[in-house]
MARMI-715301 format. One record per residue (C-alpha): residue number from 1; y, x, z; residue in three letters. Coordinates in pm, whole numbers, plus 32768, in hexadecimal, padded with zeros to 4 digits. Each point is the difference from the previous one (the first is absolute). Layout:
<recs>
    i    c2    c1    c3   aa
  NUM     Y     X     Z  ala
...
</recs>
This chain:
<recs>
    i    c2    c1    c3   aa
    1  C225  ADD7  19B0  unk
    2  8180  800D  807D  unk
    3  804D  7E6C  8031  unk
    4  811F  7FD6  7F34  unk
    5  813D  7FC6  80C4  unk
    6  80A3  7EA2  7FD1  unk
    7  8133  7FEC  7F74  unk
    8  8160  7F87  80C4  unk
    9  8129  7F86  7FAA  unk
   10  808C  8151  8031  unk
   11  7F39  8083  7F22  unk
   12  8084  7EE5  7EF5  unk
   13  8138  8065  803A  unk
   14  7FC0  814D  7FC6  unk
   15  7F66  7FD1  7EB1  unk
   16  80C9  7F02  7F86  unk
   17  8164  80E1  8075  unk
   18  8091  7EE8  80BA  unk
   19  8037  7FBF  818C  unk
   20  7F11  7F64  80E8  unk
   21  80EC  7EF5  802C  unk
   22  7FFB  7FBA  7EA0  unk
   23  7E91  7FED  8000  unk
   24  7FE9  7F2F  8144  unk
   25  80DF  7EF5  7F39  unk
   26  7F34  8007  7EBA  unk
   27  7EB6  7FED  80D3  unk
   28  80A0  7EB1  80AD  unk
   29  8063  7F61  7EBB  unk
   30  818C  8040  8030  unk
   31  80B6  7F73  7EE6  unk
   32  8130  80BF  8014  unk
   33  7F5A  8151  7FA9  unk
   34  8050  803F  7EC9  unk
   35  7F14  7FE9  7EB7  unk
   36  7FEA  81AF  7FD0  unk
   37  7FD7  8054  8152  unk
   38  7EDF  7ECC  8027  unk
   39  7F78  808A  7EBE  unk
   40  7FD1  8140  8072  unk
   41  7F80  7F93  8176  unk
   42  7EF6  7F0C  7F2D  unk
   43  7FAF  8124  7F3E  unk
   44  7FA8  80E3  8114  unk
   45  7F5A  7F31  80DE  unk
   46  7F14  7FAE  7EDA  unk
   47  7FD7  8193  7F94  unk
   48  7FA5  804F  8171  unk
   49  7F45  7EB1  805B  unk
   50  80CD  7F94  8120  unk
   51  7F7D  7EAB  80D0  unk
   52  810C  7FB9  80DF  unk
   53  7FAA  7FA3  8167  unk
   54  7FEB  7EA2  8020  unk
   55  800B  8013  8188  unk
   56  814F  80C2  8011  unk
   57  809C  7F49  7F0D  unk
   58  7FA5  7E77  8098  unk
   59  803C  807F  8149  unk
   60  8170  8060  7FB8  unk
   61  8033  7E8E  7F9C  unk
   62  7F4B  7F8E  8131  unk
   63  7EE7  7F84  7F73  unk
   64  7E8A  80A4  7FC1  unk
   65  7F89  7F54  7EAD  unk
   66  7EB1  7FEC  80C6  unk
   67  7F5B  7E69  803A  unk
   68  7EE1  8024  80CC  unk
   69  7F05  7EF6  7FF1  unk
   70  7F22  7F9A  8138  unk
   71  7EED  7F29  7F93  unk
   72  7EC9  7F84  80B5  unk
   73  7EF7  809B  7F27  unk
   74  8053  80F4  7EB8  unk
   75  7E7E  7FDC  7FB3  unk
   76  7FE1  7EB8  7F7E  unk
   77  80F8  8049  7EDA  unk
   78  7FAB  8175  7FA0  unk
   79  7EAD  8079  80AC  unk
   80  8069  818D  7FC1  unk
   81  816A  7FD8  8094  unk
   82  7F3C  7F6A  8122  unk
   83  7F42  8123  8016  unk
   84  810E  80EE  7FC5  unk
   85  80C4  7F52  80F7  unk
   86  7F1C  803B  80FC  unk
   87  7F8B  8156  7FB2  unk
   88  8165  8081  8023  unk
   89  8062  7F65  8141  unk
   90  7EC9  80A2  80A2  unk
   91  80B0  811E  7F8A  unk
   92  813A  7FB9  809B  unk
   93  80AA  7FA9  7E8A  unk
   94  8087  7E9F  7FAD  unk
   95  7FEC  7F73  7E9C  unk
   96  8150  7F49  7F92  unk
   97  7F2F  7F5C  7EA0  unk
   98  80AB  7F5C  7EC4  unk
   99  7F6F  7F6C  7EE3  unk
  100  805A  8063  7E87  unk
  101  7F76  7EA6  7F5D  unk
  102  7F43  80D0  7F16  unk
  103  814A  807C  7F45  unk
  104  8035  8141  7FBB  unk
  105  8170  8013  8026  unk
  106  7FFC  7F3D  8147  unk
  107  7ED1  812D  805C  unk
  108  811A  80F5  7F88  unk
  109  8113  7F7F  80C7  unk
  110  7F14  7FCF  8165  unk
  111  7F88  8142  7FDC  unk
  112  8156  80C5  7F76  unk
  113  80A0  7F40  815C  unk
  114  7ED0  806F  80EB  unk
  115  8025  8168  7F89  unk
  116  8197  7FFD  8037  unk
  117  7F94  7F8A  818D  unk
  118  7F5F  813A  8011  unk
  119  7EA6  7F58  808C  unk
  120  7EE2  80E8  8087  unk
  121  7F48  7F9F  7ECC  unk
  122  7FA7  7ED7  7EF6  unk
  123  7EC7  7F4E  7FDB  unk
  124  8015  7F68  7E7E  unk
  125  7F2C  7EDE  7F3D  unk
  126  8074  8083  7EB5  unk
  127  8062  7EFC  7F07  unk
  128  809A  80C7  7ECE  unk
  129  7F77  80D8  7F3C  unk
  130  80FD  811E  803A  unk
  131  8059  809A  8167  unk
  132  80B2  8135  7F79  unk
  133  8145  7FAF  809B  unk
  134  7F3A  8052  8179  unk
  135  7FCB  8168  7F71  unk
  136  814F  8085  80D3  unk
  137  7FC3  7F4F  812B  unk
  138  7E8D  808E  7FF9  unk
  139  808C  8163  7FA6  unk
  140  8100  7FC9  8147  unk
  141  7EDC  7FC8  80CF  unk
  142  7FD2  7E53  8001  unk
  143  7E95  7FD3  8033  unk
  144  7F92  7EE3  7F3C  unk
  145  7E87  7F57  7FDA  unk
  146  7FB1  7F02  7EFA  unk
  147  7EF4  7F03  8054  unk
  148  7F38  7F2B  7EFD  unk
  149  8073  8090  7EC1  unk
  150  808E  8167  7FD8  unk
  151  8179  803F  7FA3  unk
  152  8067  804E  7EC8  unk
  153  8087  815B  7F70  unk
  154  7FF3  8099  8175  unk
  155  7EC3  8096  80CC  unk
  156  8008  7FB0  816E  unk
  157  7EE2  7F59  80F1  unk
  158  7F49  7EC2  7F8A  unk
  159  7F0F  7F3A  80A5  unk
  160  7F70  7EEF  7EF6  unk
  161  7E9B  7F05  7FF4  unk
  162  7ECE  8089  7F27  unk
  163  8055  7EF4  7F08  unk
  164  7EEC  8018  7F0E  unk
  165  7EF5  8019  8127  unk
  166  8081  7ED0  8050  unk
  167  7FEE  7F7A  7EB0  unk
  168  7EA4  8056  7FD2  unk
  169  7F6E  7F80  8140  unk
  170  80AE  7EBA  7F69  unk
  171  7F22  8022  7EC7  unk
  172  7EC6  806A  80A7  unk
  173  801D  7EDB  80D3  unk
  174  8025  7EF4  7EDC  unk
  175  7F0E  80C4  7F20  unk
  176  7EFF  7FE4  8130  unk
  177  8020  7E92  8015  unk
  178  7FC8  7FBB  7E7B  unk
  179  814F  800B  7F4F  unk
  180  8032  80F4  7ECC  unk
  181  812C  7F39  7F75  unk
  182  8117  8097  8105  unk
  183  815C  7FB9  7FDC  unk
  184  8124  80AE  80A9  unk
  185  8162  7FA7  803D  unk
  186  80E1  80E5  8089  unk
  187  8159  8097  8045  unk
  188  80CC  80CA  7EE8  unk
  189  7F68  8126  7FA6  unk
  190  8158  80AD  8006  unk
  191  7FCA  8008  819B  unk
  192  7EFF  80D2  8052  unk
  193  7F44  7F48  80C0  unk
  194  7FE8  7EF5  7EF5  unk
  195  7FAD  811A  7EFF  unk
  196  7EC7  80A6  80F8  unk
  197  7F55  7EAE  802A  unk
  198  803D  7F7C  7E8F  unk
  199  7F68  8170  7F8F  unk
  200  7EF6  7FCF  810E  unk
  201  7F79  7EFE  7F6C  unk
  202  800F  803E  7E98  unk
  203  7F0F  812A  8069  unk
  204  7F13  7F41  80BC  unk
  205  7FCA  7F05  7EC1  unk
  206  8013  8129  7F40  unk
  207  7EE3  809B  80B9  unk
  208  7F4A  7EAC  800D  unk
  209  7FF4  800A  7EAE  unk
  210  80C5  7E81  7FCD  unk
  211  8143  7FB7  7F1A  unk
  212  812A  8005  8097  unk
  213  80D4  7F4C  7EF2  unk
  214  80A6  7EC2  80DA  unk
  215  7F7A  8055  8146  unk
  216  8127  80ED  8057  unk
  217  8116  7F56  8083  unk
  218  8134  80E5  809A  unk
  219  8170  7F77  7FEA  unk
  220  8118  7F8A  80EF  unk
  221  7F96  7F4C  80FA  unk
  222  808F  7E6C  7FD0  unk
  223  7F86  7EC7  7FD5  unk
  224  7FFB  7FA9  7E71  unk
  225  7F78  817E  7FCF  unk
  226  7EBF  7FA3  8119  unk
  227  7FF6  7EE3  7F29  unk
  228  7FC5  8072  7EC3  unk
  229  7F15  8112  8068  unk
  230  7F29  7EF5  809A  unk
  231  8005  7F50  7EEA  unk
  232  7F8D  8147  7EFB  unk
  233  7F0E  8066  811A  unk
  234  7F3D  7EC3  8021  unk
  235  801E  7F11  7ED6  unk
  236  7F67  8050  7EBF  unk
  237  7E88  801D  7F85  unk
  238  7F9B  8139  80F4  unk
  239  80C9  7FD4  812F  unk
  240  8010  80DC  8116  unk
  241  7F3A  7F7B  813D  unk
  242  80B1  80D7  8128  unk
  243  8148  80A9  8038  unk
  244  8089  812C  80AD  unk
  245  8180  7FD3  8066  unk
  246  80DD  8122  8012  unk
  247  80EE  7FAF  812E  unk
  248  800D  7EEA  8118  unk
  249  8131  7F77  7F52  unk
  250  7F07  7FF1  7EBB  unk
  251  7EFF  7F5B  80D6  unk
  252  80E6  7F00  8081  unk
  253  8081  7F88  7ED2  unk
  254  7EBF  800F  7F25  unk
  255  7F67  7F12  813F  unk
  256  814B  7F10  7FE1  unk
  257  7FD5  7FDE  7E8C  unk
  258  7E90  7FD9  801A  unk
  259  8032  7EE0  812A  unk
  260  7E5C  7F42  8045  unk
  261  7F9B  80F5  7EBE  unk
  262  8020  813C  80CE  unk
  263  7E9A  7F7F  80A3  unk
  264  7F44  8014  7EBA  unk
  265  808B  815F  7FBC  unk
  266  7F6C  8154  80C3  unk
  267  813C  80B1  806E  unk
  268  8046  815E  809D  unk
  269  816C  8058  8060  unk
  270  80A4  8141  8010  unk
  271  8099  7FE5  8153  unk
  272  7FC6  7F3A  8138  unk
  273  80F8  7F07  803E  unk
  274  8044  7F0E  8155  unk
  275  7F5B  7ECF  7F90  unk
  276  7EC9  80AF  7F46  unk
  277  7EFE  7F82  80E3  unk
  278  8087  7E85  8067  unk
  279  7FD8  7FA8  7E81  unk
  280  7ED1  7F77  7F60  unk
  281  7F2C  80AF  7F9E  unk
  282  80BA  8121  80C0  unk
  283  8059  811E  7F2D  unk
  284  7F33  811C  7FCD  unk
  285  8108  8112  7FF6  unk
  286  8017  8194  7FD1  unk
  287  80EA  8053  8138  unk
  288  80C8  8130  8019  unk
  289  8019  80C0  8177  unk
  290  8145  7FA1  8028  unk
  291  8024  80A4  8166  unk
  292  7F6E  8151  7F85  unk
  293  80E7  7FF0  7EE3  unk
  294  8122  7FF3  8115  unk
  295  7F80  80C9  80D8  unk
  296  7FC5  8118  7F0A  unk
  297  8178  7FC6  7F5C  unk
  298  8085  8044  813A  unk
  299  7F28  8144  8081  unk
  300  8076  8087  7E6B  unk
  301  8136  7FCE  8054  unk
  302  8002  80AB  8187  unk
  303  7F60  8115  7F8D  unk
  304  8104  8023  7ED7  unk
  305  8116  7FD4  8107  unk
  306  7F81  813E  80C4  unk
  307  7F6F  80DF  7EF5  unk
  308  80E7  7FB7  7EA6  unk
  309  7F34  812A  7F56  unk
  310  7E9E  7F4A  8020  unk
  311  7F3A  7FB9  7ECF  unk
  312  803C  7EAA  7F59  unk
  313  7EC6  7F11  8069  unk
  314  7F99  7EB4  7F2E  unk
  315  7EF6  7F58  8100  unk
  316  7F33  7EE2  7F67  unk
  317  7F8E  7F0C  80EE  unk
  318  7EE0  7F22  7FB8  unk
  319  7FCC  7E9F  7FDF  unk
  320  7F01  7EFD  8097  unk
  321  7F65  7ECA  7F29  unk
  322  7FE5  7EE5  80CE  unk
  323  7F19  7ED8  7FAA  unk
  324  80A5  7EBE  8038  unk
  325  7F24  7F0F  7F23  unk
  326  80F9  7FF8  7ED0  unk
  327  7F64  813D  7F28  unk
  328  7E94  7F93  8079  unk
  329  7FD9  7EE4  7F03  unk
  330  7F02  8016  7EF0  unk
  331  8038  7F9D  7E9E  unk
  332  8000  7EA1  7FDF  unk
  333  7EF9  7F88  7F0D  unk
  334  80C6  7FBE  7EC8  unk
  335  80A1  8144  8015  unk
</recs>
């Protein structure tokens, strides 16, 4: 397949029957060009997918746009951008990270901006649903991997956690030790990730043979929501007697609303999280491989870089339980 040349501002001004100069001003936000000619610039640039570059256009004003940040340890806040962080200098590639606080047109914007600076490729934690607008810097030859949950509306490497074996080593585990009244509480099921594990776990009561009716808990992930799902999950005349959680955020905030409580209730997280194992009980958690997440994410995307025409790869990584005490305890003899 022919990679499909990226467009230039000559090419703009081609289409659009105007002179470079006029584009040029347009591209830099010029408010003297008139409303026609700006029109028609606008129009072509969106008819032939133009990005401009962000480099030439912040150096001419002396300045990059670029921040970098130095820190003493990238781990401790985001295990995978550790990893990728990492993997890629071995590699002789430096990461310059930002962070889209889980909006989708902050994503947009990061990404839309790391594209126009022409980078050697993007590794994405997709937070929106649709990633269409990527499909003319893919076509140009951008290699982009997604990591955690696929994009939306484009194809291109993944790398994501087997979810639902993660889910069901969870259920095994409380099912072993005597509970068949499992709750979960979760992330919204409009991210995938809170979707797969929410799913995951209907099935495994489903193949149990147990209800699920109130023991399915998935929803935004704040305090007076936690709350409430606690509350359906273990008041009432058959209450449930152990609890998966969907996320380490999840975790955290079922464990601050539950406060001395948390002791008398067996508890498996979905995610390992700093503090896991100083708590008590310590919390029995299903970890994701956070360094062969990275790892992977960034060998996708270096063999993109040198071979554009390669098959698209998902790789699913695997997950580890880890038996902390917390998802260990039995029943206790009312229940």
């Amino acid at each position: 397949m022919t990679r499909r040349k990226r467009p230039t501002m000559i090419d703009v001004a081609e289409h659009a029957g105007v002179a470079l100069r006029t584009v040029s001003r347009v591209v830099n936000n010029d408010p003297t060009v008139g409303t026609g000619f700006a029109n028609r610039v606008q129009a072509a640039i969106t008819a032939l997918g133009y990005t401009p570059d962000e480099r030439a256009r912040h150096l001419r004003g002396g300045r990059s746009g670029l921040i970098g940040a130095a820190v003493r340890n990238l781990s401790a806040g985001h295990p995978v951008l550790g990893a990728l962080d990492a993997t890629a200098c071995s590699h002789g590639l430096t990461v310059l990270a930002t962070a889209t606080a889980d909006e989708e047109d902050r994503e947009r914007e990061v990404v839309l901006s790391m594209c126009g600076r022409h980078l050697d490729g993007i590794v994405l934690e997709p937070v929106g649903d649709n990633h269409q607008y990527l499909s003319r810097e893919i076509d140009a030859g951008t290699p982009i991997v997604a990591f955690d949950r696929p994009a939306g509306g484009i194809t291109v490497d993944t790398v994501i956690s087997d979810n639902a074996a993660g889910i069901g080593a969870a259920f095994r585990h409380l099912r072993g030790h005597g509970h068949h009244r499992v709750a979960y509480i979760g992330d919204e099921e409009r991210i995938f990730t809170g979707h797969e594990r929410a799913a995951a776990f209907r099935a495994c009561m489903a193949a149990s043979g147990e209800p699920v009716a109130g023991l399915v808990h998935p929803g935004v992930v704040e305090p007076a929501r936690i709350a409430a799902a606690l509350d359906a999950a273990l008041r009432g005349p058959d209450p449930a007697t152990a609890l998966i959680t969907g996320n380490a955020s999840t975790t955290l905030e079922v464990l601050r609303h539950l406060g001395s409580a948390a002791a008398d209730l067996a508890i498996v997280g979905f995610d390992d999280f700093a503090v896991a194992d100083l708590l008590r009980p310590a919390i029995t958690v299903v970890a994701q491989d956070s360094d062969t997440i990275g790892r992977t994410a960034i060998d996708l995307l270096r063999h993109r870089m040198a071979d554009h025409t390669r098959p698209v790869q998902t790789v699913t990584v695997g997950v580890e339980l880890i038996v902390r005490g917390s998802g260990e305890r039995p029943p206790t003899p009312e229940a």
